[in-house]
C-alpha positions in Angstrom: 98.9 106.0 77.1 99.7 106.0 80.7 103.6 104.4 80.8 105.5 103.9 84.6 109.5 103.5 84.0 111.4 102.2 86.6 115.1 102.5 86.6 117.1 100.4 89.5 119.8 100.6 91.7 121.4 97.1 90.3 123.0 95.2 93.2 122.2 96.4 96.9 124.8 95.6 99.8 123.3 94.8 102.9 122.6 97.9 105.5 122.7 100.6 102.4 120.0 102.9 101.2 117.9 101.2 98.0 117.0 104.2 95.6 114.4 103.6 93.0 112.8 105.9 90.5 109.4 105.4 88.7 109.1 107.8 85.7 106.0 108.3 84.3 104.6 109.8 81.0 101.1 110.2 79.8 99.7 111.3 82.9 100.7 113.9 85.6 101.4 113.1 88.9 100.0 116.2 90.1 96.6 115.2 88.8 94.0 114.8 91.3 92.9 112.1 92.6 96.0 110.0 91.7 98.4 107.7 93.6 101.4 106.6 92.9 102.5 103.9 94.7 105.2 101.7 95.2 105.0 97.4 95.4 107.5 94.4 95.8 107.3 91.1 95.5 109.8 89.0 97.1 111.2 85.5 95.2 107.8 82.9 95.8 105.6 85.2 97.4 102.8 87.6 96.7 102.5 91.3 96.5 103.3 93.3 99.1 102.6 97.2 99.2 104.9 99.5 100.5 103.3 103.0 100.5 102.3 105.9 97.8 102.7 109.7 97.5 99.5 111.2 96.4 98.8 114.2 93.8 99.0 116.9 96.7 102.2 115.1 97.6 101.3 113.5 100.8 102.3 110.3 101.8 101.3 106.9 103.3 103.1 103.9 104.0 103.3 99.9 105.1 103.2 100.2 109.6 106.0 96.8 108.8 108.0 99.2 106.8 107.3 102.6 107.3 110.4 103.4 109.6 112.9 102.6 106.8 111.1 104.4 103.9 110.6 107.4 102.3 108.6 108.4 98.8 109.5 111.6 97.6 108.8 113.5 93.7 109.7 115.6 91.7 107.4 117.0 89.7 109.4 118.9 87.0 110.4 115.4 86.0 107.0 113.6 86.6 109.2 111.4 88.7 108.8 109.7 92.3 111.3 107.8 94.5 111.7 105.3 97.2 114.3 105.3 99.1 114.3 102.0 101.5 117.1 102.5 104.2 119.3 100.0 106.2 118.5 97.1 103.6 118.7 93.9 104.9 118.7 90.3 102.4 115.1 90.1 102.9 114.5 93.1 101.3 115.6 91.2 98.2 112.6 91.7 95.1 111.2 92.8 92.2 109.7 96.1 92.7 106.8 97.9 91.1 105.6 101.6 90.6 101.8 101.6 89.6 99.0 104.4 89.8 96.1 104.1 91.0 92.9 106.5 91.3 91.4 107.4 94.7 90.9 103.5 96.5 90.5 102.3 92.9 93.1 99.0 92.1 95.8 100.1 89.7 95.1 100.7 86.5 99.1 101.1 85.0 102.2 99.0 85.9 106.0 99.5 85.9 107.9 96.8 84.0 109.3 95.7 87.7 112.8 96.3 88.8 114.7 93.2 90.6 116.6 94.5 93.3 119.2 92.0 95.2 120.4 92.9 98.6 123.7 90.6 98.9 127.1 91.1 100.3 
């Protein structure tokens, strides 16, 4: 059983970095043709996708937010992390980490993480 654990920053202050770190066991994120990708959904709206790191480690990411992010892994820990820089209230959300093979939807969820960005 493929399981995505998502552990959060807690409270954000506005302008900071947001850190978040998606776990996953049952699966390797090294396994091709996997991606891992990373999701929010801000308070009364839909899902929005903000980019994935793939099994050879490459990466893609949202044109609206690709300047302030970054998705990075490490693979002793079956991990992968987004870092979302320069946060502003908007970014407030729950996020996701979910996998997903080749252009396939995803087949496994994290829990979701809310993450407030508040002074």
């Amino acid at each position: 059983q493929v399981q995505l654990q998502e552990s959060g920053p807690g409270p954000v202050k506005p302008s900071q970095t947001l850190s978040l770190t998606c776990t996953v066991s049952g699966a390797s994120i090294t396994t091709a043709y996997y991606f891992w990708s990373r999701i929010r959904q801000p308070p009364g709206k839909g899902l929005v996708w903000i980019g994935r790191i793939a099994y050879s480690g490459s990466t893609n990411y949202s044109p609206s937010l690709k300047s302030r992010t970054s998705i990075s892994r490490d693979t002793s820990k079956n991990q992968f992390t987004l870092q979302l820089s320069s946060v502003p209230p908007e970014d407030t959300a729950v996020y996701y980490c979910a996998r997903a093979e080749g252009d396939l939807e995803s087949d496994y969820w994290g829990q979701g993480t809310q993450v407030t960005v508040s002074s």
